[in-house]
C-alpha positions in Angstrom: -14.7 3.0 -27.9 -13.8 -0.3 -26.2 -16.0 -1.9 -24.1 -13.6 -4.9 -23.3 -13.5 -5.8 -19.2 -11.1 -5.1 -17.4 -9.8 -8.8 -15.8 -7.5 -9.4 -13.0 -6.4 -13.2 -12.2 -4.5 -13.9 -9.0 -2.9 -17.1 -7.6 -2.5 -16.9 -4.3 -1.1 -19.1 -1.3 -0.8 -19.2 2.6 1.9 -20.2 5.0 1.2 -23.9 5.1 2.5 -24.2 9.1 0.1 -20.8 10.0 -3.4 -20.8 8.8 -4.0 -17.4 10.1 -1.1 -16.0 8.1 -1.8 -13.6 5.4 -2.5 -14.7 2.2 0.3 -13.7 -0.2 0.6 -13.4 -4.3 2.4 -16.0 -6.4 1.2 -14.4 -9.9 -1.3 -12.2 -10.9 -2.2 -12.2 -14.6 -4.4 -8.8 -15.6 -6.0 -8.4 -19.3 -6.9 -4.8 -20.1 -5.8 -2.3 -17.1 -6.1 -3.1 -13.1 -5.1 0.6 -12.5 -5.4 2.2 -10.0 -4.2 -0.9 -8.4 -1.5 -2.6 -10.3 1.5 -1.7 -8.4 -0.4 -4.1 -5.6 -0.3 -7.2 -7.5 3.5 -8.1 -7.3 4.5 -11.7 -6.2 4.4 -12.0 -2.6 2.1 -8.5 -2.3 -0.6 -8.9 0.5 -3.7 -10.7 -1.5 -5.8 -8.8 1.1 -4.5 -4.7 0.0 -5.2 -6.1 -3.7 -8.3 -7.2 -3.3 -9.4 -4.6 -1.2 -8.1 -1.7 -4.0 -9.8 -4.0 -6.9 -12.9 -3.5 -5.3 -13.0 -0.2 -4.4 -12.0 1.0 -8.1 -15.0 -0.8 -9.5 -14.1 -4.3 -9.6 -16.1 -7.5 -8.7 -14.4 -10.5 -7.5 -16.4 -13.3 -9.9 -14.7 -16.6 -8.7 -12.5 -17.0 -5.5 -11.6 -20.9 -5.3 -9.2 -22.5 -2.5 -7.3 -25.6 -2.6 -5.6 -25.9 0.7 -3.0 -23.3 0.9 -3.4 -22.3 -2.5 -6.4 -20.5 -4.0 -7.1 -18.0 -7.2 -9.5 -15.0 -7.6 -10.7 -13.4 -10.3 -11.7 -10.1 -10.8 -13.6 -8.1 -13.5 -14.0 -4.6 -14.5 -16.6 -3.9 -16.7 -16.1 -0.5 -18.9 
């Protein structure tokens, strides 16, 4: 039986001339499984149809940190 989480890590930026634009994925970085939801985590995916699949398939977003344009979120799974 493993009882390992399930971890999703995504980089993430924003059009630095539109604050309102979407944020998009640079890299996301998942140990164990992020299914359903791994075929939304590809490099310039929305950041907003990832997070919102991680968290309706049992994920909680732990950290979310921003840094101007740039920001990462991390997500855990636990079994």
């Amino acid at each position: 039986m493993n009882n390992s989480p399930d971890i999703v890590f995504i980089f993430w930026e924003r059009n630095q001339s539109d604050r309102r634009a979407p944020r998009r994925i640079v890299q996301a970085t998942v140990i164990g499984s992020a299914n359903p939801c791994r075929n939304l985590l590809n490099p310039n995916d929305r950041f907003s149809r990832a997070q919102r699949c991680l968290l309706d398939n049992g994920f909680e977003r732990e950290i979310q940190e921003e840094f101007g344009n740039f920001g990462v979120s991390v997500f855990v799974r636990s079994s």
